[in-house]
Every structure is written in C-alpha cells, then in structure tokens.
C-alpha positions in Angstrom: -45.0 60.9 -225.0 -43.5 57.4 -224.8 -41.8 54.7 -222.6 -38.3 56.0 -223.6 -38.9 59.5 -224.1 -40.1 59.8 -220.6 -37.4 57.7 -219.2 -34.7 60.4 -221.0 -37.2 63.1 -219.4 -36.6 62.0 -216.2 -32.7 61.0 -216.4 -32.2 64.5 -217.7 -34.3 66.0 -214.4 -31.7 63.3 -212.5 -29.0 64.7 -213.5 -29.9 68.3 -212.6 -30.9 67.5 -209.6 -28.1 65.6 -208.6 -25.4 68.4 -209.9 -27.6 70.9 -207.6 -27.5 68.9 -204.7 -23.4 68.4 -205.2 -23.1 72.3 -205.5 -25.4 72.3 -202.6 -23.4 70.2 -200.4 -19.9 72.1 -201.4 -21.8 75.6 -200.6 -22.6 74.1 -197.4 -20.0 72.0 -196.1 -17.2 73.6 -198.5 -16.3 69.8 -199.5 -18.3 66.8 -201.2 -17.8 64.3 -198.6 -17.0 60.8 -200.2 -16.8 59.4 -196.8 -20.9 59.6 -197.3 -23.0 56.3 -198.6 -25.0 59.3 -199.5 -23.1 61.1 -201.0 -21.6 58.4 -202.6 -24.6 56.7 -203.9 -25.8 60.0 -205.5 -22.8 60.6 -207.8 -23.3 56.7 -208.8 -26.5 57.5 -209.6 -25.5 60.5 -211.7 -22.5 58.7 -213.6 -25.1 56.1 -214.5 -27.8 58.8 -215.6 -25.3 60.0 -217.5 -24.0 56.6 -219.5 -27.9 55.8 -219.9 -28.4 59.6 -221.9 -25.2 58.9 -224.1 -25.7 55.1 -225.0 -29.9 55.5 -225.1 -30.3 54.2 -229.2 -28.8 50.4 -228.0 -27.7 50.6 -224.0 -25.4 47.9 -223.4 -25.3 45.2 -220.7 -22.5 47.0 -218.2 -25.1 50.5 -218.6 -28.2 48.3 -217.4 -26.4 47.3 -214.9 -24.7 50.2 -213.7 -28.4 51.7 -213.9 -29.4 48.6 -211.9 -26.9 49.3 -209.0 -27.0 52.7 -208.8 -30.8 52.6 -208.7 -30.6 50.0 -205.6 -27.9 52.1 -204.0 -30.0 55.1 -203.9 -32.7 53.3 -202.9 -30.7 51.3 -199.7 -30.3 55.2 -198.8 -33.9 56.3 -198.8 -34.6 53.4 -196.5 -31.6 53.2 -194.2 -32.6 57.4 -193.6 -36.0 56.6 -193.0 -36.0 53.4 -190.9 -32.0 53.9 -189.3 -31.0 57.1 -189.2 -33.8 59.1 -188.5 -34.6 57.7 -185.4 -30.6 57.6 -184.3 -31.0 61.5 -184.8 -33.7 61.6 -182.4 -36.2 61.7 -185.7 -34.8 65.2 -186.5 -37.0 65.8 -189.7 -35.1 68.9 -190.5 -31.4 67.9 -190.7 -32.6 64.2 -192.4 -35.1 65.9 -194.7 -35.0 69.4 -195.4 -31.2 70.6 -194.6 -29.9 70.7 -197.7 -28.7 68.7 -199.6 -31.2 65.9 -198.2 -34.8 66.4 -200.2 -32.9 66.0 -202.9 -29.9 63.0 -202.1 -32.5 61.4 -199.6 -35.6 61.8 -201.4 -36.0 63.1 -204.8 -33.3 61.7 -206.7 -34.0 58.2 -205.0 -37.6 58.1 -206.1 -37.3 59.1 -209.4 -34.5 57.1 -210.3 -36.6 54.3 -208.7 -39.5 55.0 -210.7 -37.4 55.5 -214.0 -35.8 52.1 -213.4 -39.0 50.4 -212.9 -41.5 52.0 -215.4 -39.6 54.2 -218.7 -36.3 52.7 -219.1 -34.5 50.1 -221.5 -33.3 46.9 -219.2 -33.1 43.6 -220.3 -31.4 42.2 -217.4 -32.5 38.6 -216.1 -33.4 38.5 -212.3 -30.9 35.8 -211.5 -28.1 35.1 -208.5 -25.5 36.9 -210.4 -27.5 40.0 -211.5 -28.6 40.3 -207.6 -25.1 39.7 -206.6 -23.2 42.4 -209.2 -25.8 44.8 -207.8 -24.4 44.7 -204.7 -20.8 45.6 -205.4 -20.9 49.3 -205.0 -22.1 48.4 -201.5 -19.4 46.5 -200.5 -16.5 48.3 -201.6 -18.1 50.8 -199.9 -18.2 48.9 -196.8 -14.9 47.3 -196.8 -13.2 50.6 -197.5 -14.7 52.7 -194.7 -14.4 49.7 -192.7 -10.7 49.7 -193.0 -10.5 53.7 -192.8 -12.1 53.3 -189.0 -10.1 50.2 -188.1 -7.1 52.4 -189.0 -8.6 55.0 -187.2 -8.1 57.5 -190.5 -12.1 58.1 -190.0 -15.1 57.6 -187.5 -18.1 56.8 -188.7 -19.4 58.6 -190.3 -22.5 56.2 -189.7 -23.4 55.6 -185.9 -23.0 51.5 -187.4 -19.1 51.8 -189.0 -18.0 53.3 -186.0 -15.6 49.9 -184.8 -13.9 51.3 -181.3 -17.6 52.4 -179.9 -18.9 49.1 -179.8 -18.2 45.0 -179.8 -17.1 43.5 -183.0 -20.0 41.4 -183.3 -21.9 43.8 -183.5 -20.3 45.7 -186.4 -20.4 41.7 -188.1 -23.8 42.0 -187.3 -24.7 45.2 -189.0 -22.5 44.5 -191.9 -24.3 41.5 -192.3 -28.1 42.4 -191.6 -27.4 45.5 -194.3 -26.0 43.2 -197.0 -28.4 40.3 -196.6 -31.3 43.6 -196.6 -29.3 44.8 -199.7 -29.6 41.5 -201.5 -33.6 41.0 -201.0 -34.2 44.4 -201.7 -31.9 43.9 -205.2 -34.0 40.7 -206.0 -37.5 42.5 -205.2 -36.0 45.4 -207.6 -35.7 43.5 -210.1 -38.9 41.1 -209.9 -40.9 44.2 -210.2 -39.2 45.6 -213.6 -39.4 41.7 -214.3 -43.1 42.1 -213.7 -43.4 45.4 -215.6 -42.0 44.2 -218.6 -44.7 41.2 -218.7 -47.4 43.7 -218.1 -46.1 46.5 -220.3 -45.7 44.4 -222.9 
C-alpha cells in the first residue's frame, strides 16, 4: 500500500472516529458543546478530513492548509490536556482520558491526524511566517470569541484560563499570550518536520 492510499486509510478511520465521538458527546451531555476548544478542534478536524477525501486527485492550496490548521489545533489540544488540564483536574485520568468522548477527541483523533499530516498526505505548503501565521487563525477566533462571551458574562470558562472575573487581567493577557506564542512554535516545528519528511521521503 502507498503514501496516499494510506493517508485516505487513515482520513477515512478520522472521520469515523470523530462522528462517534460527536454522537458520543450528544449521548452524554445531550448537546455538542461548541463552547469547547475540544470540541471545536475536532469538528475542524473532521471538515478538513472530509475536503482532503473529496479533493484527493489534485488538493488545492486552501485544503493543505485547512489540513495544516486543523492538524495543529488538534494537536494544541492533546498537549494543553496533558500538560494544563490534567493537573488543574487534580490529574483525574478518568474524566481527561477515558470518559467519553476523550480517548477519542483527546487522544486518538489527535495522533492520527498528526501522523497523517506528517507521513501519507499530499502538502506542498512552504514553512514560512505566513503559513505559520494562517495556521493559527482557528485559534484566535476561538479566543477572541470566548473571550468576549466571558467578558459579557454570556459564559464562564469553560477553561479554568478564559475565566476573566476569577482572576487579574494580566493574567488572562498572560495566558492568551503564552498559548499563542506556544501555538506559533509548535505550528513552525509542524511544519519543519513534514518539511523534513518530504526531503527524506523523497
């Protein structure tokens, strides 16, 4: 089996997973919760998995990219779980890794669209200021819009972080800005090592 063929293999197991986690979280919860990065991040994810499957014969720039972001996005969640929120929970490995939906929005689906990105798909995309920059856009609307939702007090939270009443303003700057600048290494690493694939796959 080749490059591509795998890469459609595991978009395809993606996708599955992602629409069982979804159904997971309605059976559970009895909503999908867009209020979640999570949750959020996973259905970008999906969309994405979804444009890659349907343009796979010639994927075009804004697909890469959406695959790209999506891909980081996922991968911001794996490692704000494991290194943020699992110690804020008291490191409850249950609720951050085995309630569902979590093996499969915190873990699974972040891993293999990480290795998909990296290893079986088509991506062209040069590793340069704008490429790491446009990556990051599905982060910040994120954070601007549940920013404004707990300044106007029409949510709280839901991350300890975005909560803006419960603690100084410097240090919600503080967050904001320690996550993006993490955000924007971790997109420039991303892409140095499909960079670095290419070379060696080639």
């Amino acid at each position: 089996m080749n490059r591509c063929k795998i890469g459609v293999a595991l978009n395809v197991l993606l996708i599955a997973l992602e629409v069982i986690a979804l159904i997971q979280c309605w059976m559970a919860y009895g909503s999908v919760d867009l209020k979640y990065y999570t949750i959020d991040s996973n259905i970008f994810v999906l969309i994405s998995a979804v444009l890659y499957l349907i343009t796979i014969k010639k994927v075009p720039k804004v697909v890469q990219l959406a695959k790209y972001s999506s891909t980081l996005s996922v991968l911001i969640t794996f490692l704000i779980v494991i290194f943020v929120l699992y110690p804020m929970n008291n490191f409850n490995f249950e609720l951050m890794f085995l309630a569902p939906p979590s093996p499969f929005m915190h873990v699974a689906c972040p891993l293999i669209a990480l290795v998909s990105f990296l290893f079986f798909e088509k991506n062209s995309l040069d590793n340069t200021f704008k490429n790491n920059l446009r990556s990051l856009y599905f982060t910040i609307v994120y954070a601007i819009i549940l920013i404004s939702l707990n300044i106007l007090r029409v949510v709280s939270g839901p991350y300890p972080f975005l909560k803006v009443y419960d603690q100084p303003v410097y240090m919600t700057v503080l967050w904001l800005v320690g996550i993006l600048a993490f955000a924007f290494i971790l997109s420039r690493i991303l892409m140095m090592a499909n960079e670095l694939n290419r070379i060696l796959i080639v």
